[in-house]
C-alpha positions in Angstrom: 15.9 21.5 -8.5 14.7 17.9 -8.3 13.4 16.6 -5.4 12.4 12.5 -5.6 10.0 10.8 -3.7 9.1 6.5 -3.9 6.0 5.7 -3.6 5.1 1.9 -2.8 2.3 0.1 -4.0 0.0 -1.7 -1.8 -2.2 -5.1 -2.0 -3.7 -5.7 -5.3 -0.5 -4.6 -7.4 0.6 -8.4 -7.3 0.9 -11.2 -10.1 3.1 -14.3 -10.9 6.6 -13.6 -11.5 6.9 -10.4 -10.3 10.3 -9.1 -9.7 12.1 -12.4 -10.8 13.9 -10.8 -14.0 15.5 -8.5 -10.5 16.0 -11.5 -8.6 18.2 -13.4 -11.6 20.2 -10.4 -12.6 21.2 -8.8 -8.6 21.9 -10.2 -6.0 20.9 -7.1 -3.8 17.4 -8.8 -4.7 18.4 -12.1 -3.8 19.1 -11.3 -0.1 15.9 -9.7 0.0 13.6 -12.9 -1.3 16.0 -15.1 0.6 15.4 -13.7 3.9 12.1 -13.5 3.3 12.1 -17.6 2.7 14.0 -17.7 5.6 11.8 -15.6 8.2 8.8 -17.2 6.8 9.5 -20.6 7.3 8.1 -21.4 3.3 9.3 -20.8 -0.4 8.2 -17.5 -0.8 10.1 -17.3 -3.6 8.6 -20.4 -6.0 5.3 -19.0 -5.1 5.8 -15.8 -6.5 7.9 -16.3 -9.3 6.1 -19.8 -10.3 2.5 -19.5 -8.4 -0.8 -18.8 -10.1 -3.0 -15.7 -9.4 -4.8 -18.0 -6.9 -2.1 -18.4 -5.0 -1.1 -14.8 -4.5 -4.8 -13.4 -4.1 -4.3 -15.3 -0.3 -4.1 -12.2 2.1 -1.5 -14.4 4.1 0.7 -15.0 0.8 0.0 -11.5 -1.0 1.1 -8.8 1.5 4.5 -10.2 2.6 4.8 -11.1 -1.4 4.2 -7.9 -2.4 6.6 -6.0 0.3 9.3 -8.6 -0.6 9.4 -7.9 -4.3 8.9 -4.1 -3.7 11.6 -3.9 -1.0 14.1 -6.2 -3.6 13.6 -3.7 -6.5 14.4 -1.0 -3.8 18.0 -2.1 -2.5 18.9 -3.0 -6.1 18.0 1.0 -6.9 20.1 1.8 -3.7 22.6 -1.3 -4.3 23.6 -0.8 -7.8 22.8 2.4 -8.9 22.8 4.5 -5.8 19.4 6.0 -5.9 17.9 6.9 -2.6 14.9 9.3 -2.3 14.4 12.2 -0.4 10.8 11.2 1.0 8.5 8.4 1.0 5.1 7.2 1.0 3.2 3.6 0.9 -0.6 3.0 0.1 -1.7 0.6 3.1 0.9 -2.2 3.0 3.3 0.2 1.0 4.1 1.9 4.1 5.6 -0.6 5.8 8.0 -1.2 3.1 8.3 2.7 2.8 9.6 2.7 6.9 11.2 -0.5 6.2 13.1 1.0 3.5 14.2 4.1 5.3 15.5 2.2 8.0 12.8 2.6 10.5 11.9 -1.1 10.7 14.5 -4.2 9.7 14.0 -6.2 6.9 13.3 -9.5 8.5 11.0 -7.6 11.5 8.7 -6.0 8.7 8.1 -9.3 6.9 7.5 -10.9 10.1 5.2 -8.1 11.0 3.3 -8.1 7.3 2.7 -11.6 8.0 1.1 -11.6 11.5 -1.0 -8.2 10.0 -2.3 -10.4 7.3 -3.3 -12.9 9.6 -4.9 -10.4 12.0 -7.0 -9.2 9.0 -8.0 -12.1 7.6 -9.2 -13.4 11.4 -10.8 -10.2 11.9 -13.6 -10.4 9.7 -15.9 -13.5 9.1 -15.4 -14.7 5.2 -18.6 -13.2 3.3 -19.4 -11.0 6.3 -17.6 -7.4 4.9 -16.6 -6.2 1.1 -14.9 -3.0 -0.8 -16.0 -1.0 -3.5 -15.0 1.2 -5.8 -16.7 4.1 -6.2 -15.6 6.5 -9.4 -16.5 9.9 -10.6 -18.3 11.3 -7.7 -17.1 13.4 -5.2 -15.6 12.9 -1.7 -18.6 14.9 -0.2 -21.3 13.1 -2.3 -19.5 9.6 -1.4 -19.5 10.0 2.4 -23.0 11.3 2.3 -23.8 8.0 0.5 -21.9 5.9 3.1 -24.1 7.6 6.2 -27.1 7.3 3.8 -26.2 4.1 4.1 -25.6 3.2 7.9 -29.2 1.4 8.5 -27.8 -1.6 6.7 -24.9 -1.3 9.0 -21.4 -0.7 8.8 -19.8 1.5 5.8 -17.3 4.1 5.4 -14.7 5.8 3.1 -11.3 3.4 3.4 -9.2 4.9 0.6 -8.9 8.2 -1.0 -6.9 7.6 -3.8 -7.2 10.8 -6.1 -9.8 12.7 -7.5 -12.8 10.6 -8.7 -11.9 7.2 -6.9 -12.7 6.5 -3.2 -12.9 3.0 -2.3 -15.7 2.3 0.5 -15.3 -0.4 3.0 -17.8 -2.2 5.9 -20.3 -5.1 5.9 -21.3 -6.4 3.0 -25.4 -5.3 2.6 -24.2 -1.7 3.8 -21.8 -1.5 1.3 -23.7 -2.5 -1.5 -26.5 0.3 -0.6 -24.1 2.8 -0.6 -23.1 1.7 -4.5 -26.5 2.1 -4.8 -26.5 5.0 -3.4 -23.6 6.7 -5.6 -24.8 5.5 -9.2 -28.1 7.9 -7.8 -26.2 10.5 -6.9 -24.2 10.5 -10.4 -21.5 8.4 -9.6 -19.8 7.1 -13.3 -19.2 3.7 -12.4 -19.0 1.4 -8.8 -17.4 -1.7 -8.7 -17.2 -4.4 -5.7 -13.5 -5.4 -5.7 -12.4 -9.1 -5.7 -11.1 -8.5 -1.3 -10.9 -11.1 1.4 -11.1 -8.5 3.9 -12.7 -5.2 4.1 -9.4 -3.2 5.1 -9.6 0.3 6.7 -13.0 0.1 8.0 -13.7 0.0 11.7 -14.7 -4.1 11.1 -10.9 -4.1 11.8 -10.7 -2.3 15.0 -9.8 -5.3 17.1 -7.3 -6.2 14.1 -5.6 -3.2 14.4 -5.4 -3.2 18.5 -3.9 -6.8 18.6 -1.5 -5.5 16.0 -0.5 -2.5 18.4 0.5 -5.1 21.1 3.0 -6.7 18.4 4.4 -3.8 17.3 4.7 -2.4 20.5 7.4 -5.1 21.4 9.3 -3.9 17.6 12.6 -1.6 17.8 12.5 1.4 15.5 15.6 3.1 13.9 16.0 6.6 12.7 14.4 7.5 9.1 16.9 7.7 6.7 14.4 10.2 5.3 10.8 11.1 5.7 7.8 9.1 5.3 4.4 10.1 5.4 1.4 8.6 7.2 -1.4 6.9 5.6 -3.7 8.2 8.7 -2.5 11.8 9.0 -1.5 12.8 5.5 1.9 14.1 7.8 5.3 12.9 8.4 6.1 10.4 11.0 8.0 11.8 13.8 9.0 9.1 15.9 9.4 5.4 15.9 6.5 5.4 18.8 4.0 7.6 16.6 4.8 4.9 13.6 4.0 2.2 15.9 0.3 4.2 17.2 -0.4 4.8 13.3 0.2 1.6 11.9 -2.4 0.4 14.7 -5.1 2.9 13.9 -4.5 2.4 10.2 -6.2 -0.8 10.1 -9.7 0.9 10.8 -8.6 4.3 9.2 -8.9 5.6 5.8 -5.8 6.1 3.6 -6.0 9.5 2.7 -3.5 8.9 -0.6 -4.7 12.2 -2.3 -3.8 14.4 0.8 -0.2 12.2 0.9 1.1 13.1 -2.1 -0.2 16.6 -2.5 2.1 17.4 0.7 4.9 16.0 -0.5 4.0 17.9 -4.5 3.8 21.2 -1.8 7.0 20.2 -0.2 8.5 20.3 -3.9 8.9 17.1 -4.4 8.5 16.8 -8.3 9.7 13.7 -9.5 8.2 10.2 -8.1 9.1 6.5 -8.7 6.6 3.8 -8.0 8.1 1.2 -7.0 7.4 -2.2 -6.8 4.5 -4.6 -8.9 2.3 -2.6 -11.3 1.4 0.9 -12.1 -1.7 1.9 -10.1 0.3 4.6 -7.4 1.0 6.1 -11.3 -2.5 6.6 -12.3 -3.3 7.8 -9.4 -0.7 10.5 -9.6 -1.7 11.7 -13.1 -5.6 12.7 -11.7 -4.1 14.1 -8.5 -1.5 16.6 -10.6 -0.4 16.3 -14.0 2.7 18.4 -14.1 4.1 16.0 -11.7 6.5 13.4 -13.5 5.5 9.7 -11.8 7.6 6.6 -13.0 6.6 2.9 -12.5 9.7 0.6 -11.5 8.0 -3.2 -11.6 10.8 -4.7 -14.1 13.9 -4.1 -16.1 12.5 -2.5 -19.2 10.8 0.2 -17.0 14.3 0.2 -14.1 16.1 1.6 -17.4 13.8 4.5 -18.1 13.9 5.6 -14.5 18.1 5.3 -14.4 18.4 7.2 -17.4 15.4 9.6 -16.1 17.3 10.1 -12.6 20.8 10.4 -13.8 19.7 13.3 -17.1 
């Protein structure tokens, strides 16, 4: 039997004119980017159909950009051709529009909410002072031992465990840097320092991710319309309060990705759909199991495969 999970991507998945071929032909799109305008109080929409990389690589401007575009190509699945998944899961800023989308937060609350988060991030770290890396081929033991190899240049850590063979590392800037250093000793097969304002899921961003907890503290949550599963736990939410506590902690917390989609794969879910800008959830899906169909959903061409796909 199938069982169909979404899966939406986070920051970095963005680039000019993303989900405008949605936005001309559906109107369930159109709602989405104008409320977006609206709660905003600018032209999101120009920006990202008519903006340069530039102006989408601003944290402020890229996360509610990205959750708009991902959440229009959503109700347009839900909208016009009736698709709705049995499960969920977001990378980072994906999960909001995962809870957004099953109904846990409203539309015009989660780009609000995206905003002030981008804000918060961008605040919470002086520019220069923290920085990402990639780190690839090398494994999650030998990458962690390079990060606390690493803690006399200060702060550095494992923020995202995307699938086998990629962790990205997070913290100040020096520290993070000696731990690449580290990991091309220890065999890594290639680092890479990743073009970041803001060193996300790193304890640099514990104050962040507190002032965030007293926002979304004063947020109503609705019932999931089906299950989505934590960045921070690798589990499924169980209440709107334990979303709330999550999201917080998230900000300092790694994303354990791998760990997400192997429960749902366990759970029998055995047909994903990434949805939103770009096809990085995708690749990440092929090195974490291969027998696992994944589809991008970023434009029209690629909406068609999926419908013809999910109605076979």
């Amino acid at each position: 039997m199938r069982k169909v999970a979404f899966l939406f991507s986070g920051q970095g998945a963005q680039y000019p004119g993303m989900g405008q071929d949605f936005f001309e032909e559906f109107e369930a799109a159109r709602e989405v980017f104008r409320a977006a305008d609206d709660v905003l109080g600018f032209d999101l929409t120009s920006l990202v159909f008519k903006g340069t990389k530039e102006d989408l690589k601003k944290t402020e401007i890229t996360q509610p950009a990205v959750m708009t575009t991902s959440l229009a190509i959503f109700m347009v699945l839900r909208e016009e051709f009736q698709l709705v998944p049995q499960g969920a899961a977001g990378l980072s800023l994906g999960e909001y529009t995962a809870l957004t989308a099953a109904g846990v937060f409203e539309l015009k609350d989660s780009i609000r909410l995206v905003q002030k988060r981008a804000r918060l991030m961008q605040e919470g770290v002086p520019q220069g002072k923290g920085c990402m890396a990639a780190i690839l081929g090398l494994s999650k033991d030998k990458v962690e031992e390079a990060c606390r190899e690493a803690k006399s240049w200060g702060l550095v850590s494992p923020a995202n465990y995307n699938c086998p063979g990629q962790i990205v590392i997070a913290g100040e800037k020096e520290a993070v840097e000696e731990a690449v250093k580290l990991s091309k000793e220890k065999g890594a097969k290639r680092t890479a320092i990743l073009p970041m304002s803001v060193p996300s899921h790193c304890a640099l961003l514990k104050s962040a991710g507190d002032k965030l907890g007293e926002i979304l503290s004063g947020i109503s949550t609705g019932e999931f319309s089906f299950p989505v599963v934590s960045n921070v736990k690798a589990e499924y939410y169980k209440t709107g309060e334990e979303v709330k506590e999550l999201l917080s902690s998230q900000l300092s917390q790694p994303v354990l990705w791998e760990e997400s989609i192997r429960l749902l794969i366990k759970d029998g879910f055995n047909l994903f759909v990434e949805v939103g800008p770009g096809n990085t959830l995708t690749g990440f899906m092929k090195k974490i199991d291969r027998n696992v169909s994944c589809y991008p959903v970023g434009d029209k061409s690629s909406l068609e495969k999926v419908i013809k796909e999910l109605e076979g």
